[in-house]
C-alpha positions in Angstrom: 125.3 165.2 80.2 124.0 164.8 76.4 121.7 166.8 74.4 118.3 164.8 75.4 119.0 165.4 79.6 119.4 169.4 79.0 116.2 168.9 76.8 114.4 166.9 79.7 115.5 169.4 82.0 115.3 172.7 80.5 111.2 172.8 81.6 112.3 173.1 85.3 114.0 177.0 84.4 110.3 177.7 83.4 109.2 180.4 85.6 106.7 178.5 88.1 104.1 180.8 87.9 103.4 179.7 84.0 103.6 176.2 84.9 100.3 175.4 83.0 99.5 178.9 81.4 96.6 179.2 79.2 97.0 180.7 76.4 94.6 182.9 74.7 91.8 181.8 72.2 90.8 183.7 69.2 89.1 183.3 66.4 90.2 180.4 63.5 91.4 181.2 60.5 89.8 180.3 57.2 92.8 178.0 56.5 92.2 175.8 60.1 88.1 175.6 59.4 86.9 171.8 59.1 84.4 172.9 56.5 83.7 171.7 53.5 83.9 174.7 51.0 85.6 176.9 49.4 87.1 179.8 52.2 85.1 182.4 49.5 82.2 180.7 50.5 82.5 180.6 54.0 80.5 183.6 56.5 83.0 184.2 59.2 81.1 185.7 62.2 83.2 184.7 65.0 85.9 187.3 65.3 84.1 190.8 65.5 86.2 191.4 61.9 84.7 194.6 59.8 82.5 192.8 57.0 83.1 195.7 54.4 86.9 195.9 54.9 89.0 198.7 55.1 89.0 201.8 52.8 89.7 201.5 49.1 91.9 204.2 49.6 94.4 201.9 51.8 95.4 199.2 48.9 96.6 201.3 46.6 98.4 203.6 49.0 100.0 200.4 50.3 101.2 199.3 46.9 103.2 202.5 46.0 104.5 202.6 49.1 108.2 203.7 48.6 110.0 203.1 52.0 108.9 199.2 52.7 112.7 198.6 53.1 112.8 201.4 56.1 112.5 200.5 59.5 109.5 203.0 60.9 109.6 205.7 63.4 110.8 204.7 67.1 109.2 207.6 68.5 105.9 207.3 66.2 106.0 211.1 65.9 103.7 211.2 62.2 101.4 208.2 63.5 100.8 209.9 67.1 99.6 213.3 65.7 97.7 211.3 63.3 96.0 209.3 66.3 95.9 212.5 68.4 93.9 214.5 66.0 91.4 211.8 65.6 91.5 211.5 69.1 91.3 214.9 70.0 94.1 214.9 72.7 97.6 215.8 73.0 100.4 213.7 71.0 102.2 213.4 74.2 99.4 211.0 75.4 99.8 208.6 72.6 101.6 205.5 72.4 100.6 203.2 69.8 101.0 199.6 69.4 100.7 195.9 67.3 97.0 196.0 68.3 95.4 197.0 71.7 96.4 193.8 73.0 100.2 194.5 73.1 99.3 197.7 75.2 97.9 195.7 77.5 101.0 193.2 77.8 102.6 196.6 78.3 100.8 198.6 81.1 101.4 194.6 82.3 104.7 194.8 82.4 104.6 198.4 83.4 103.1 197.8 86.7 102.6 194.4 87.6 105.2 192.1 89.3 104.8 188.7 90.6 101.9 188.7 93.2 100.5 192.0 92.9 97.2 191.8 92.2 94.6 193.0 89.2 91.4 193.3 89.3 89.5 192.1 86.2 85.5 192.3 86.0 84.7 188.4 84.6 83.4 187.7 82.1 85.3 190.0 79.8 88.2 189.8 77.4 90.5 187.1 77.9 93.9 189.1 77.6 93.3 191.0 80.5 94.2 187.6 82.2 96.7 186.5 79.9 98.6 189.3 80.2 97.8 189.4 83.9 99.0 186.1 84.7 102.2 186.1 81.5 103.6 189.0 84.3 103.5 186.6 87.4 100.4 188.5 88.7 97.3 187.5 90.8 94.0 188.0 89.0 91.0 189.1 91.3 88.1 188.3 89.5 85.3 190.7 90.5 82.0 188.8 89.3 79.6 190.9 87.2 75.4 190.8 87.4 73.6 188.6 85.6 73.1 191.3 83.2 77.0 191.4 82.9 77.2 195.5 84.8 79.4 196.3 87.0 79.8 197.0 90.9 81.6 200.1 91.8 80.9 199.0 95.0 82.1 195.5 94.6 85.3 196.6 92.6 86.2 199.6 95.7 86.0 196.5 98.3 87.6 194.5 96.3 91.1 196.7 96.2 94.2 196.5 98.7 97.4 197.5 99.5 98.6 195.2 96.6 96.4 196.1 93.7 98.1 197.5 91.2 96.0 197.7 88.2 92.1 197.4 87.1 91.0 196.4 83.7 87.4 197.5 82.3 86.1 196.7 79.1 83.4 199.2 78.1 81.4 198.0 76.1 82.4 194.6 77.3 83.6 191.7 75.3 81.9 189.6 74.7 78.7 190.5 76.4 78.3 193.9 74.3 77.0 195.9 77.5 78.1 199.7 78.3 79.2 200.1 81.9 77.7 203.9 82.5 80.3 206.8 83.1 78.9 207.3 86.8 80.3 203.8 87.8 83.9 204.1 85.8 84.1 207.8 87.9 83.7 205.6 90.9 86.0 203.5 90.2 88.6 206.1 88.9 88.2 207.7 91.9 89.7 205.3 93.6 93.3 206.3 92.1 94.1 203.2 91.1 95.8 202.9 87.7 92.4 201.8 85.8 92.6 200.8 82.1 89.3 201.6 79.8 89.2 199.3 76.9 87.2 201.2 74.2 88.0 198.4 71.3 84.4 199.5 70.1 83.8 202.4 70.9 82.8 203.5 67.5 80.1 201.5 67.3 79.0 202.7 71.0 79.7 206.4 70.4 80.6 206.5 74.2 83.7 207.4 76.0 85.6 208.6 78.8 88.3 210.0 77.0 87.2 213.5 77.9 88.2 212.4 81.5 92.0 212.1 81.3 92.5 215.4 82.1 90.7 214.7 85.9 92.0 211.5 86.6 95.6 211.3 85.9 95.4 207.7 86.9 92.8 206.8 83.8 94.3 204.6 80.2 92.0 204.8 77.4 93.2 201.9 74.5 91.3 202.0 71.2 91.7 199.8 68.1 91.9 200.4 64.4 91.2 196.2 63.8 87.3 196.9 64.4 85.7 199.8 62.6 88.2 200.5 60.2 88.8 197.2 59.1 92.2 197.0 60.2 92.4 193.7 62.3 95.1 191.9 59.5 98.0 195.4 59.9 97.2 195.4 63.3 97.1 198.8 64.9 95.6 199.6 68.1 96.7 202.7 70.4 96.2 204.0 73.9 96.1 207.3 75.4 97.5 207.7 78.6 98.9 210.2 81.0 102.4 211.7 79.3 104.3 210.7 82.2 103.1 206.9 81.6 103.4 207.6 77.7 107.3 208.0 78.2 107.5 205.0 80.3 105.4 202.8 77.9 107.4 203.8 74.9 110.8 203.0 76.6 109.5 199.4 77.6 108.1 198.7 74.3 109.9 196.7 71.9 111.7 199.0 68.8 109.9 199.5 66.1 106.7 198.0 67.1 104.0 199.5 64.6 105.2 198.8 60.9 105.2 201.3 58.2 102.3 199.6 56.4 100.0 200.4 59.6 101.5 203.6 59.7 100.2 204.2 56.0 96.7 202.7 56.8 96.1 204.8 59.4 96.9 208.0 57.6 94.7 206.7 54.5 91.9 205.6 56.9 91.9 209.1 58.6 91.5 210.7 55.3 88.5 208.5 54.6 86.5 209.2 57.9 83.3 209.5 56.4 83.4 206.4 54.0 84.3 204.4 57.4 81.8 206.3 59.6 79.1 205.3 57.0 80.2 201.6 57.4 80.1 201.6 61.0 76.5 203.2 60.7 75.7 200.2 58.1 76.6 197.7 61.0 75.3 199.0 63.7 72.4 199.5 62.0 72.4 195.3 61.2 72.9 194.5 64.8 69.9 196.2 65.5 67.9 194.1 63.2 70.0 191.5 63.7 69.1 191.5 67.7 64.9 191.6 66.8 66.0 188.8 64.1 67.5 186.6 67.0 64.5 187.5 69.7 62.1 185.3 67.5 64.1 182.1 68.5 62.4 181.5 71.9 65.6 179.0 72.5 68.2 182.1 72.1 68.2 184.6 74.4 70.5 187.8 73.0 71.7 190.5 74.6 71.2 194.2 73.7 75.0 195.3 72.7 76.7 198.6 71.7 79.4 196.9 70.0 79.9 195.2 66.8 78.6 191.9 67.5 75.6 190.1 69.7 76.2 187.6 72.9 73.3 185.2 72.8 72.5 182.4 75.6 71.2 179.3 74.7 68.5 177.9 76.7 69.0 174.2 76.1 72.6 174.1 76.9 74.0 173.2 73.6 75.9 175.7 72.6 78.3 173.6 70.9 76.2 171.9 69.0 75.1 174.9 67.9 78.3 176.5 66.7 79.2 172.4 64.7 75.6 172.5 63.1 76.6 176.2 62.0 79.9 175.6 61.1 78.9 172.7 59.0 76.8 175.3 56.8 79.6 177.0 56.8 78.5 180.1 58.9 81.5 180.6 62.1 80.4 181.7 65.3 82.5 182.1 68.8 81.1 179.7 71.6 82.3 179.5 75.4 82.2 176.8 77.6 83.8 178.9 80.4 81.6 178.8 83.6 80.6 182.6 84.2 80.1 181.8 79.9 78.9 178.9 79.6 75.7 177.8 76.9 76.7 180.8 74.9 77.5 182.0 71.8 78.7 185.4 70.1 78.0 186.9 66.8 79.5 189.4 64.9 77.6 191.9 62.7 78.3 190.7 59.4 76.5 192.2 56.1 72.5 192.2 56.0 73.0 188.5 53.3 75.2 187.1 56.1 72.6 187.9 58.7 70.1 186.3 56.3 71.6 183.5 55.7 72.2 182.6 59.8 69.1 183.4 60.5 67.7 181.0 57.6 70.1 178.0 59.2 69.2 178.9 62.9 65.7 177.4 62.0 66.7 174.6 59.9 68.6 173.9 62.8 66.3 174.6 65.3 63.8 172.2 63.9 66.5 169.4 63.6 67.2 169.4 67.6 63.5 169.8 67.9 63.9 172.9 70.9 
């Protein structure tokens, strides 16, 4: 056998569940934009990224960083009180992670084995099925209204001997909606293992956090990439019951949160109310953003308590709507998928970048006559 059979044959160890996997899509960077302009010039809006940045404090606190060379903490023991104070819950409840999203591969991997089955309220974000289906799981999709809320009722029938996990968003992404306490109580009481994604929650100012105590069966993940302007260290961070805390950091891979994130955080945390008058800046924006976007009568946006503003589009040309926007050089996210489809999502950028979209919505509204 030479080289070229093993290479024609190496696909069929492949584990046949990820026979045609799909992977997860996220926002382009500057560098992979067809657009005609300088990346300076260009108004990114299609990746819920903090316009303003993290604090001034962090850069500097980076660059005099003596112990880049060291590996960090295993055991995250500094950067879990850290998280835990902000938090306000124990440090035996806090793992933290490369970003939410590697928290999720790991409650994943944690619980999921090859056809159990999840339950994940569609639409919402996409690496609650990657992750989901990169473990050899079986996704039950559990539709949501046309308002995007959720059915207690619809999630309760929808669970079985074999479900093993159930993944909420709240607020959703990337509708923006809050599903209210009342209905994630229902569903917690349940006692399912139910994970509570609250990647925005400082721009909602709602949790369930306060509920871990009850429900020893509820995760909580948060992020620093959003409201602290974190998204390029990435940090994110769950809180969970401490049994499920040891498990989580045994499974995780070594050293999994560098020391830079670890000196951002601390930074960021000594800056709270620089980055609580930021958030306040951008929620206040997607409030005039939202009246802004209910002038076009071909857009239809959705109220959101999150950092950015799903929109429908009534002629069904969503993606002629993100080109003609990207060719002004103004980046948007646009979905195609059917519970998605003839929408677009925009993040909260600064009150000029709203300006400037809202100028080049009716240039192009005017061009495609709707």
């Amino acid at each position: 056998m030479n080289a070229s059979d093993c290479g024609d044959g190496i696909e069929k160890l492949i584990r046949p569940e990820l026979a045609g996997f799909v992977g997860y899509v996220g926002g382009k960077s500057l560098e992979k934009l067809a657009v005609d302009m300088p990346p300076e010039g260009i108004i990114k809006l299609d990746a819920n990224e903090n316009p303003y940045g993290c604090s001034p404090r962090v850069g500097p606190a980076l660059a005099s960083c003596p112990s880049l060379n060291v590996y960090p903490d295993l055991g995250q023991a500094e950067l879990k009180e850290l998280l835990a104070g902000y938090a306000g819950v124990s440090a035996e409840r806090i793992v933290a992670g490369s970003g939410s999203n590697q928290l999720i591969d790991l409650i994943s991997r944690l619980f999921v084995d090859s056809g159990d089955e999840v339950i994940n309220l569609v639409p919402t974000f996409d690496m609650f099925r990657f992750s989901t289906q990169a473990q050899g799981g079986t996704l039950v999709e559990v539709a949501r209204d046309e308002d995007f809320a959720v059915s207690a009722r619809a999630v309760r029938a929808a669970i079985n001997k074999r479900t093993k996990l159930i993944f909420l968003a709240n607020p959703n992404s990337p509708t923006g909606n809050i599903t209210p306490q009342k209905a994630i109580i229902e569903i917690a009481e349940t006692g399912r293992p139910l994970v509570v994604d609250e990647a925005y929650y400082e721009f909602s100012g709602e949790t369930v956090v306060p509920l871990v105590d009850q429900y020893p069966n509820l995760m909580v993940l948060r992020t620093f990439s959003k409201w602290a302007g974190l998204a390029g260290l990435r940090l994110g961070y769950g809180i969970f019951p401490p049994k499920l805390a040891k498990y989580l950091l045994a499974i995780k891979v070594p050293y999994n949160v560098s020391v830079a994130a670890l000196v951002a955080v601390r930074e960021s945390l000594q800056d709270i109310d620089y980055l609580r008058g930021r958030v306040r800046a951008i929620v206040d924006e997607r409030e005039r953003l939202f009246r802004e976007l209910k002038r076009f009568d071909w857009l239809k946006p959705f109220p959101s308590r999150a950092n950015f503003i799903f929109c429908k589009i009534s002629n069904g040309r969503a993606d002629e709507l993100q080109r003609r926007l990207q060719d002004r050089g103004i980046v948007v996210r646009y979905f195609s998928q059917p519970l998605l489809r003839d929408s677009v999502r925009i993040s909260v950028g600064k009150p000029e970048d709203s300006d400037a979209l809202i100028r080049a919505l009716q240039e192009i509204g005017e061009e495609i006559n709707v």
